[in-house]
C-alpha positions as a printed Julia matrix, in Angstrom:
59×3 Matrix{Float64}:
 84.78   60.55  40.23
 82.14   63.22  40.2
 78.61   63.04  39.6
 77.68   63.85  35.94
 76.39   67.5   35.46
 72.79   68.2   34.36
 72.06   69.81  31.19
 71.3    73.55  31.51
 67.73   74.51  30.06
 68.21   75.94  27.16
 66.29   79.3   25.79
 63.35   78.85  23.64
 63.13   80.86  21.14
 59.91   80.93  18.57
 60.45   81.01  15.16
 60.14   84.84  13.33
 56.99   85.67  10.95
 58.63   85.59   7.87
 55.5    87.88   6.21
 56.43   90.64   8.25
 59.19   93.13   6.84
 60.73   96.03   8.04
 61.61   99.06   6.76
 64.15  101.01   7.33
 63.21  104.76   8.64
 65.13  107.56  10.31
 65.34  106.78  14.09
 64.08  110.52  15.38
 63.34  112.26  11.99
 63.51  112.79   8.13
 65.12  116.46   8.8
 67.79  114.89  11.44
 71.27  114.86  10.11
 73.95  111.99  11.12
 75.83  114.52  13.59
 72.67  114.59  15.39
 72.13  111.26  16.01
 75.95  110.68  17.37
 75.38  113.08  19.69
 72.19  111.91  20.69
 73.54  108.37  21.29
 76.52  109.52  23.13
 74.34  111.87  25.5
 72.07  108.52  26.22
 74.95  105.87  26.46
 76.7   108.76  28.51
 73.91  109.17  30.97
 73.07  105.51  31.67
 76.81  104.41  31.62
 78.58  106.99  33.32
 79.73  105.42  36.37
 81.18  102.13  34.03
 82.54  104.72  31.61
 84.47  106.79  34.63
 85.62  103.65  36.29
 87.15  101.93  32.39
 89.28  105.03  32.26
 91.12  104.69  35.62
 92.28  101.56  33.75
């Protein structure tokens, strides 16, 4: 029989600040349309993925 296995530390995670809210706000600015900001996240997520992005399409 094997040996039992210890526990794995687990994250700790504090709890939030309830009394602070959020609020929502455009992410570059108030005159940005939606096309914008696709393209804008595909040009980022394009750049820093490329190499995972060209190697899931030889699949």
């Amino acid at each position: 029989m094997s040996n039992a296995l210890k526990k794995t530390a687990r994250l700790s995670i504090q709890p939030r600040d309830k009394f602070t809210v959020a609020h929502p706000r455009a992410a570059i600015s108030e005159k940005c349309v939606h096309s914008d900001q696709v393209k804008n996240a595909f040009d980022f997520a394009f750049t820093r993925y490329e190499t995972a992005m060209k190697d899931l399409s030889k699949v």
